[in-house]
Each structure stands twice: as structure tokens, then as C-alpha cells.
C-alpha positions as CSV (number, residue, x, y, z in Angstrom):
1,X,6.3,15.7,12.1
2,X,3.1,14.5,14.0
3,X,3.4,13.4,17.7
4,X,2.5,9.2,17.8
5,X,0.0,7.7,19.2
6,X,0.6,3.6,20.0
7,X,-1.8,1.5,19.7
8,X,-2.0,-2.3,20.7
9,X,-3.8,-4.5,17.8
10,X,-5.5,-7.2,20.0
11,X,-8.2,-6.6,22.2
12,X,-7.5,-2.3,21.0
13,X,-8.1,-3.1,16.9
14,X,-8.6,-6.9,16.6
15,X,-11.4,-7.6,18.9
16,X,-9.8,-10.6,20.1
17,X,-13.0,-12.2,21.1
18,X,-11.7,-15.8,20.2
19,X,-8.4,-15.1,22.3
20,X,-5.2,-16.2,21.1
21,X,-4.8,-19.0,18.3
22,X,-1.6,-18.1,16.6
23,X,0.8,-15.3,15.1
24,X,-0.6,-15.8,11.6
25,X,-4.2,-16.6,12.9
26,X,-6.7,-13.5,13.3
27,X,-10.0,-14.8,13.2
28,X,-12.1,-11.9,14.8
29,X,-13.2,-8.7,13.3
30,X,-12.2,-5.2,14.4
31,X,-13.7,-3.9,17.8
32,X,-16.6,-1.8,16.6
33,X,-16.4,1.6,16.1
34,X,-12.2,1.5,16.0
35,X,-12.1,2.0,12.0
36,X,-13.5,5.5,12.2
37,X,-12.2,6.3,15.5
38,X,-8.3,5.8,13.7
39,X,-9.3,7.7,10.5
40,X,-10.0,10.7,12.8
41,X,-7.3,10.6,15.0
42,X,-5.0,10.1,11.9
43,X,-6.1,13.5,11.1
44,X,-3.6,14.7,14.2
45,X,-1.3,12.3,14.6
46,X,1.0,9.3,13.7
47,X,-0.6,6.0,14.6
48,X,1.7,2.8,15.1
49,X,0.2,-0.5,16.1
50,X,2.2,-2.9,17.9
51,X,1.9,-6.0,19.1
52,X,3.7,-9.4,20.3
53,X,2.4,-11.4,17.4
54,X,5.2,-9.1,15.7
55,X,7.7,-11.2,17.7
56,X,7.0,-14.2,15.8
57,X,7.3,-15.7,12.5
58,X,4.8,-14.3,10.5
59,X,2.8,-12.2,12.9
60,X,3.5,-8.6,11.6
61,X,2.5,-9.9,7.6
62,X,-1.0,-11.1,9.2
63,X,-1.5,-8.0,10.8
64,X,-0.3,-5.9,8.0
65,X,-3.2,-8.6,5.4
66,X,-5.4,-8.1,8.4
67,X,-6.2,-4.6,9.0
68,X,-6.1,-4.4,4.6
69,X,-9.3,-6.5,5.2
70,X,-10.9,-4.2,6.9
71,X,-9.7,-1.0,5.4
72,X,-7.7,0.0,8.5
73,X,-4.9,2.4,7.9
74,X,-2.7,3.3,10.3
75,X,0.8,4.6,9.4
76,X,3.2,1.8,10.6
77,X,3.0,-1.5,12.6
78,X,6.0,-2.3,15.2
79,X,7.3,-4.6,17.1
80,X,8.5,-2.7,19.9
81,X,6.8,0.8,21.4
82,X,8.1,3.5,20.1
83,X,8.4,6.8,22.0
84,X,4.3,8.4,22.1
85,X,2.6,11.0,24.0
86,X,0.4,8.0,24.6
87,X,-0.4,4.1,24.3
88,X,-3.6,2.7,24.1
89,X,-3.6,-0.8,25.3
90,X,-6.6,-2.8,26.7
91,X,-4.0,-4.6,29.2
92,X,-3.0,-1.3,31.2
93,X,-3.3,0.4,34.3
94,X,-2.8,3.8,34.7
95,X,-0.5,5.1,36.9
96,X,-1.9,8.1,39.2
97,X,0.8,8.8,41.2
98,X,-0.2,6.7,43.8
99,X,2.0,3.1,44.1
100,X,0.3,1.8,47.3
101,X,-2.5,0.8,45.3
102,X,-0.7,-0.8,42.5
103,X,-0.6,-4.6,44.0
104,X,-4.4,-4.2,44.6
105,X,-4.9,-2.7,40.9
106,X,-3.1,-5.4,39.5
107,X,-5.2,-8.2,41.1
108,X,-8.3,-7.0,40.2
109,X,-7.7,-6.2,36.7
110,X,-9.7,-7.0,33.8
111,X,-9.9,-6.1,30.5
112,X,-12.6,-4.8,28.9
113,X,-13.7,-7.6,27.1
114,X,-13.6,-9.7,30.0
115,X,-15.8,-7.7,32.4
């Protein structure tokens, strides 16, 4: 079996430009580029999405009708992380070893779309 890579759906897949609006509510397209970069990396591994819209009522069946829009195929959405040799997510820090910087890390953090 293929190893997994996670990925989170908004602000990773969904571009999230329009921020939240709802479980069932998705109005923004993919971030650019992130169709072609899952077709390849399907090529070597699993890929799960997850996300907390998956926590609520309807969330997972928008995402599911969402990425079919688009053409995006990955090969399960989740509602919790499963084990991966790694998780993309536009809300992490990465730890280095190092926790006396963490506090400092966390204060300052943006996402990408928010630089």
C-alpha cells in the first residue's frame, strides 16, 4: 500500500479567498496550480483531504461535489488525520527542534494568503 500524504482542503485545495461562510458553502476555486500538483503526487502516494467542515452537517458531501467540479481526485476525504509521513496544511508551523521559539512563532504567524 502507498504511504499517505494529508492534505487540508481550505486555504491547501479550496483557495479560501472568501474565508469562511458555511460547511456546505465553498464559493472559491482551487488554489492555482494544486490540480496538477495532486495528479502527480497521486502517482506515489495516497492522498486524504481533511478538513473541519467534515465535522458538520453537510461539510464532507460539499467537499466531496466540490473537488468533482473541478476535477480534483484525491483518494479519500476525512474527518480526522490519519497517520501520514506528512500533512500539508496552510495553518502550521513546523517544528525544528527548537521550542524556545515556539511562543514567538506562534504570534507572528500568517498564512499564506494572508501575507
Amino acid at each position: 500500500m502507498a504511504k499517505t500524504v494529508v492534505f487540508d482542503f481550505d486555504g491547501v485545495i479550496h483557495s479560501y479567498t472568501s474565508g469562511f461562510k458555511g460547511a456546505d458553502i465553498i464559493p472559491d476555486p482551487p488554489v492555482p496550480g494544486i490540480k496538477e500538483a495532486l495528479e502527480t503526487i497521486r502517482k506515489y502516494y495516497r492522498v486524504v483531504v481533511v478538513s473541519t467542515r467534515c465535522h458538520q452537517e453537510g461539510g464532507m458531501e460539499a467537499i466531496k461535489q466540490w473537488m468533482k467540479k473541478y476535477g480534483i481526485i484525491v483518494d479519500e476525504v476525512v474527518v480526522h488525520k490519519p497517520p501520514a509521513i506528512v500533512y500539508i496544511d496552510d495553518r502550521a508551523i513546523t517544528f525544528d527542534g527548537d521550542p524556545s521559539k515556539l511562543l514567538s512563532k506562534i504570534k507572528k504567524f500568517k498564512t499564506w494568503y494572508q501575507k
